[in-house]
N, C-alpha and C positions, 0 to 999 in steps of 0.2 A: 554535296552535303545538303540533306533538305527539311532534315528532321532537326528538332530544337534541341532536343537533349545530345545529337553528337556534337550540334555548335558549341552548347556549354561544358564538352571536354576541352577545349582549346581557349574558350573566348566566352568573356565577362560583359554581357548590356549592361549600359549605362542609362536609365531614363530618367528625366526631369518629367511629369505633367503641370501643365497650364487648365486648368479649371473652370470654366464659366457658368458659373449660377447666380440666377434671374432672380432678384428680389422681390416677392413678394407683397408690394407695396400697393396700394390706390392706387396711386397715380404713379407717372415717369417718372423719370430723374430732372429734368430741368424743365418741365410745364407742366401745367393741370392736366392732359388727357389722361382718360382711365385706361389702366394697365391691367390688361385683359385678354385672355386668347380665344380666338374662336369666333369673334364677330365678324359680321362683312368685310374685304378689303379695303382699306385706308379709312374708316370709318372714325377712328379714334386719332385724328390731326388735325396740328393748327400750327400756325407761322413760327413755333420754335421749333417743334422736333421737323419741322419741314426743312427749317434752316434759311425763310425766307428773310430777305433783308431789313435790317429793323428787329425784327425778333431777339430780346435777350433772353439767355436761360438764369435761370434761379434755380438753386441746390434743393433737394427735396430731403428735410428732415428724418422723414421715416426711414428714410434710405440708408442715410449716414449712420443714424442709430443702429439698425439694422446689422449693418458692416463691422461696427464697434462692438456689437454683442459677439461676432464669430471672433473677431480681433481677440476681445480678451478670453473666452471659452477658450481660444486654442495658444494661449502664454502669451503673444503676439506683444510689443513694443508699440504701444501706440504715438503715433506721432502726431501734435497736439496743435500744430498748426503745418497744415500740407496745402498741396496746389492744384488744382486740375491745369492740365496741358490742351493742347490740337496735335493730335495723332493724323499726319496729312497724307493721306493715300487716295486711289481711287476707285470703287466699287459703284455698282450703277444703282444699287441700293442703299450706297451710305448717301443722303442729299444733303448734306455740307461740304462734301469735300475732304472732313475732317472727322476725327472721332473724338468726343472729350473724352479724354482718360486722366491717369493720372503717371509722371515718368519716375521724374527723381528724386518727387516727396511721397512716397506712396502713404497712404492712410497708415497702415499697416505692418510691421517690420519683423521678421523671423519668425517663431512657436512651433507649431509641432503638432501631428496628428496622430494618435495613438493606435497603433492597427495589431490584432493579433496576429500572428505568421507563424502555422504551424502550431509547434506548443510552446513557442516564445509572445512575446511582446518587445514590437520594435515602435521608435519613435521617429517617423518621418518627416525628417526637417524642413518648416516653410522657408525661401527666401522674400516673401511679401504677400500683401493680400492688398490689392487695388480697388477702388472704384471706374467705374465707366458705364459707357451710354451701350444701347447693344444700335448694330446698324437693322434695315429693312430686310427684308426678305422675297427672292428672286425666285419664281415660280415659273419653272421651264415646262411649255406645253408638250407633254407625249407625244404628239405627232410630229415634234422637233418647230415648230410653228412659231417661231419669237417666246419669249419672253416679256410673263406681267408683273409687277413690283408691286407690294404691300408694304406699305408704310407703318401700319400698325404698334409693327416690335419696334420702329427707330426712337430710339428713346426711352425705353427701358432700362429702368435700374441693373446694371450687373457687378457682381465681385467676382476678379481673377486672382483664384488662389492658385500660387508658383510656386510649386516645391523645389528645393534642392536638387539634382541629380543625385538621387540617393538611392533609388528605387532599383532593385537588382532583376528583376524577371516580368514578366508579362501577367505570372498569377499575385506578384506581391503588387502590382500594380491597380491589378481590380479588387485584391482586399484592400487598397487605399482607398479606390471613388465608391468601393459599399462604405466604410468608417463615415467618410466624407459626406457623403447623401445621409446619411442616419444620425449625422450631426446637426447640419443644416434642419430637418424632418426637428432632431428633439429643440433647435432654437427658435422653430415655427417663422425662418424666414424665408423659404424656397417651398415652394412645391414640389421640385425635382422629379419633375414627369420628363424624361427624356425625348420620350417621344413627339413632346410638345416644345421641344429644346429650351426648356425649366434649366438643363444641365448640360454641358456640352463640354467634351474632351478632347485638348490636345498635347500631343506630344513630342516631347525631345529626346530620339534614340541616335545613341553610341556603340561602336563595343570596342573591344579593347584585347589585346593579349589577356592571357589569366596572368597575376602577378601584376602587372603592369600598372602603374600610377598614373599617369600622361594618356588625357583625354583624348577619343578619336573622333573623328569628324563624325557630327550630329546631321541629322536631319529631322524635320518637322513635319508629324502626319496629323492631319485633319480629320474633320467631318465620322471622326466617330463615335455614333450613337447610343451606345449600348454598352454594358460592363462584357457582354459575352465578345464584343463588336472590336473594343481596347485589349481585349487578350487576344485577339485572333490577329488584329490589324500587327498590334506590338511583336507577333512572334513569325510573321509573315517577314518585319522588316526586319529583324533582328539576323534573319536565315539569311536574306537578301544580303546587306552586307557583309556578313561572314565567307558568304562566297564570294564576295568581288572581291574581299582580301584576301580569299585562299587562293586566288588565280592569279593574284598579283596584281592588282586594280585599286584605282583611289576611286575610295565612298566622295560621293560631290552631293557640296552643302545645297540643299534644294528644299522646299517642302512638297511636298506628298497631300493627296486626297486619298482617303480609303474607298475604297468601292466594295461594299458590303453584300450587293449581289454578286459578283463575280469572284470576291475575294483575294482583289488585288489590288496595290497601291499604284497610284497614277501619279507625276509626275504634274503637279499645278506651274509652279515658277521657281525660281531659283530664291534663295532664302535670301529675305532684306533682313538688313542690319538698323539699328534704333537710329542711324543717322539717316538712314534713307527715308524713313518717318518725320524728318523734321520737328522737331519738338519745339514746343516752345509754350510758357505760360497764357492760359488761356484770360485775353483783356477785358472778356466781358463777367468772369468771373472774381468774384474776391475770393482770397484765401481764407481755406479751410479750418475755423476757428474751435478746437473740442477743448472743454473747460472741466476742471478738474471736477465741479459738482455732476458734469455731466456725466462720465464717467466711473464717477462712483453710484450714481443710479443707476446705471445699466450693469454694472458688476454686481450690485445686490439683487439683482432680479435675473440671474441666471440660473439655469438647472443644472440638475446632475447631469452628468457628462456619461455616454454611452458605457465608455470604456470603467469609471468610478461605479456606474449602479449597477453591471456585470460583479465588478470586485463584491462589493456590497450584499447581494442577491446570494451569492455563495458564504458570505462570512455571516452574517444575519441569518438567513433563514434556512441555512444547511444543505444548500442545493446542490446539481452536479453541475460545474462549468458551463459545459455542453446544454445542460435544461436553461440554466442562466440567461446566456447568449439568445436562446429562441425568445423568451418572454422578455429583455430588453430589445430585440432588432425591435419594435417601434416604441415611441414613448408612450402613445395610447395602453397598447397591449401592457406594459410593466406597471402602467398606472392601474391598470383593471386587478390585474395578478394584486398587490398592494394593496387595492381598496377592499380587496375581496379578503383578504388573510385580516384587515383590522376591523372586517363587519365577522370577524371569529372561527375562518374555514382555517385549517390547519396546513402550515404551507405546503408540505409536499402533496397533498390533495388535491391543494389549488391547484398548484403544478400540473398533475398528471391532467387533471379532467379539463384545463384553459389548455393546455397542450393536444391533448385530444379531440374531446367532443366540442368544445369552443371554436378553437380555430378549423374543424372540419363543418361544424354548421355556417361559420363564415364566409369560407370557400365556396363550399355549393350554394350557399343565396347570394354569391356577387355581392356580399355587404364589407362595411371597413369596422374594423375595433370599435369606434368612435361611434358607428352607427348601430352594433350589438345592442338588441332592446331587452336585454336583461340584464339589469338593472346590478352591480357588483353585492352589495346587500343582499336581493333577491336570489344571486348565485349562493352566497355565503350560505343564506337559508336553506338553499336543496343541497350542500353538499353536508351539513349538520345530520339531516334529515336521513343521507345514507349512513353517516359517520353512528348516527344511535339506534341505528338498527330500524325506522321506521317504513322503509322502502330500501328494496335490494337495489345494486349497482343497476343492473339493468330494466328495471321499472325508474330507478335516478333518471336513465340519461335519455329515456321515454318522456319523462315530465320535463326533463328541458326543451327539449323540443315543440313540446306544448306552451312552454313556458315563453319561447320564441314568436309563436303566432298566438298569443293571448297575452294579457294585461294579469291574469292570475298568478297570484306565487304559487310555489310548492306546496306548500300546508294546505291551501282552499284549491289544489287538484288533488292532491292526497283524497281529502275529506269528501269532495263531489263527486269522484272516480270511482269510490271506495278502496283504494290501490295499495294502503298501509299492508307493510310486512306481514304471513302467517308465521308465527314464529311456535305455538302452541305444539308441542310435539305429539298430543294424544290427535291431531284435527292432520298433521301431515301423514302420523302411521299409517292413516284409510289408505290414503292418494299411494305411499312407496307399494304399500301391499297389493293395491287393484295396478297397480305398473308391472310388478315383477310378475302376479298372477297369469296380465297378458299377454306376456312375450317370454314363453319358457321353453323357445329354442334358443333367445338371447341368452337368458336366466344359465338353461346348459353350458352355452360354449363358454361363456364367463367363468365361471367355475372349472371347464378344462383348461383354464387359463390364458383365456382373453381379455386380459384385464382393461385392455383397451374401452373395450360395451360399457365400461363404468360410464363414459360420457353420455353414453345413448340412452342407457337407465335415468341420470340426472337429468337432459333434457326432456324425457318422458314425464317425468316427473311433477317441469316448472310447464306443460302445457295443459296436462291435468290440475293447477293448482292457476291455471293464467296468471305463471312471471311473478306472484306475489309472494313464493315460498322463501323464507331463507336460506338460502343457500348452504348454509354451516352446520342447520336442523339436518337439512335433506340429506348432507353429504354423511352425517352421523346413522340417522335412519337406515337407508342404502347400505349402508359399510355393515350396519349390522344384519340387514336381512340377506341379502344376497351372500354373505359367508356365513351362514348358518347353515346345517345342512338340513 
């Protein structure tokens, strides 16, 4: 069996993910260094996230806030006085010894993430959302040459969000970490660059007879980076054990590396259990104190939620789901859409042309929403400008462009261009007449019924009149000279 759709004739995955995003904060979790990626190695340390002796950590406010805004956005049970632990393992880049986390008071306690799946809406149950420290980062030289350690990330803010085992397949899994990421993105507390491990994925897979209630022996894959990376790793392991129980083989509890060049899982260590972590409250920390005023300040400075301004965007402004969905995937982009329908563009307008010609001048200049230098207002202007007839669609999406690499709006390139609509039908009749006059072998086969040449007449048309003609004059013109005998 090696294909995934014959495994799910027989047999039901079971996945849990574990989630780690990197708070966006100044500084770490428990000392001043600036929380940063990208500088020189170990540049950004000092005797606490070093772990040297003497050193206390102290909790960093942004953090916790931070933590508490994804808590309540996604229903979460806050728990109003928690712990940090020592998570005691050993890695050659954690330099404590220890990891602070948090075990059996998590910040955090159940909610839910709202993901569409198919043409349903399913709600994927958290079991916590944690704080902790993230460890260093181990840098294996290509020549196989030892290994150099960056101390850097030790000590960065991070929240582990733990879902339920609820997650049925490998593609409903990566519509949870897209929800997930574009959650984080509209609460402005992660960056979720993957590539910069902003976000980092791990998993818990089972499977199971179909039918069957009574959980099968899980394992834990790591190290993968990518949403394409968690569906391929997830349906790799999923086959994998399907076939050790079709041969009659027990699944052994272990964690897994993904190897994303080779596209195969590798076998790290045998899966520790929370005792073999030693837990225990951490003494240099005091417990974690959130107050009810605090709390309601960060509930009332929350946004709409991905999954509510989808709802919204279709009930409001009469959209199709499908158009919905593209102008929420960021919150910048639904902000633009917005700002641009209440400076007076008409929304499916908006719609079409931020769908089109927006997000395609975006793409090819390497630019982000946020960095679009025209102006929501300034759009609303030129899409008016098509909407009353004073420049055609495609002289429109000319002046945006312009509109792109200049500081001029629509109206003062209208005016400087000279680029306003012909709409005058006695000033287009010359232009349709000198077109048809010059091509009367087109003119012929049209009339033997090529009705096709109608385009090729039209665009004759808008080059003899340079782009500025009406289109709805021209199309009237045309219609009546070329069927006239």
């Amino acid at each position: 069996m090696s294909d995934l759709s014959a495994v799910l004739e027989h047999w039901e995955p079971v996945i849990g993910l574990e989630v780690h995003a990197q708070l966006s904060t100044r500084t770490k979790m428990f000392c001043g260094c600036r929380n940063s990626y990208g500088a020189p190695p170990n540049s950004y340390t000092c005797p606490t996230c070093l772990g040297l002796p003497g050193a206390l950590p102290v909790a960093n406010e942004q953090a916790v806030n931070f933590a508490l805004r994804l808590g309540l956005a996604l229903g979460c049970e806050i728990t109003q006085l928690s712990r940090f632990a020592r998570k005691n393992y050993f890695y050659p880049d954690l330099t404590k010894g220890y990891q602070i986390s948090q075990y059996d008071e998590p910040l955090c306690v159940g909610g839910q993430v709202t993901i569409r799946w198919g043409n349903e809406v399913k709600d994927i149950a958290l079991t916590r959302i944690h704080m902790e420290e993230d460890a260093g980062k181990s840098i294996h030289a290509e020549n196989g040459d030892g290994t150099k350690v960056d101390f850097n990330r030790c000590g960065v803010p991070l929240v582990e969000i733990v879902s339920e085992p609820v997650i049925q397949s490998p593609e409903e899994a990566k519509a949870y970490l897209v929800r997930l990421k574009q959650i984080l993105e509209y609460l402005n507390i992660c960056d979720c660059n993957m590539e910069e491990g902003n976000l980092r994925c791990d998993a818990n897979i089972s499977v199971r007879p179909l039918g069957e209630s009574k959980f099968g022996v899980k394992t834990e894959m790591k190290n993968m980076n990518s949403f394409r990376g968690v569906e391929r790793g997830l349906t790799s392991e999923i086959v994998r054990q399907a076939q050790v129980l079709d041969e009659g083989g027990e699944v052994e509890q272990v964690t897994l590396l993904w190897n994303e060049a080779e596209q195969k899982a590798e076998v790290m260590r045998s899966k520790e259990e929370a005792h073999d972590y030693r837990y225990f409250p951490d003494p240099d920390l005091v417990p974690l104190s959130v107050s009810d005023d605090n709390l309601h300040s960060i509930r009332s400075s929350l946004v709409e939620m991905p999954y509510e301004r989808e709802e919204r965007f279709v009930n409001q402004y009469g959209l199709r789901l499908e158009d919905s969905l593209v102008l929420t995937s960021e919150k910048s982009l639904a902000d633009y859409f917005e700002e641009t329908v209440s400076a007076g563009a008409e929304p499916a307008e908006a719609t079409k042309w931020i769908m089109g010609e927006v997000l395609s001048i975006i793409k090819d200049g390497g630019m982000s929403v946020s960095s679009f230098p025209v102006t929501p207002d300034q759009f609303a202007g030129l899409l008016n400008s098509v909407k009353n007839g004073t420049v055609n669609v495609a002289t429109g999406k000319d002046i945006l462009r312009r509109m792109v690499k200049s500081d001029l709006t629509a109206a003062e390139i209208i005016k400087k261009e000279g680029l306003a609509q012909v709409s005058d039908e006695s000033a287009l009749s010359e232009a349709v007449a000198q077109v048809v006059a010059n091509n009367p072998d087109e003119l012929g086969r049209y009339r033997e019924g090529k009705k096709a040449l109608f385009g090729f007449f039209m665009g004759e048309v808008m080059k003899v009149t340079g782009g500025k003609s009406d289109p709805n004059v021209v199309k009237k013109l045309l219609t009546s000279s070329l069927e006239s005998d």
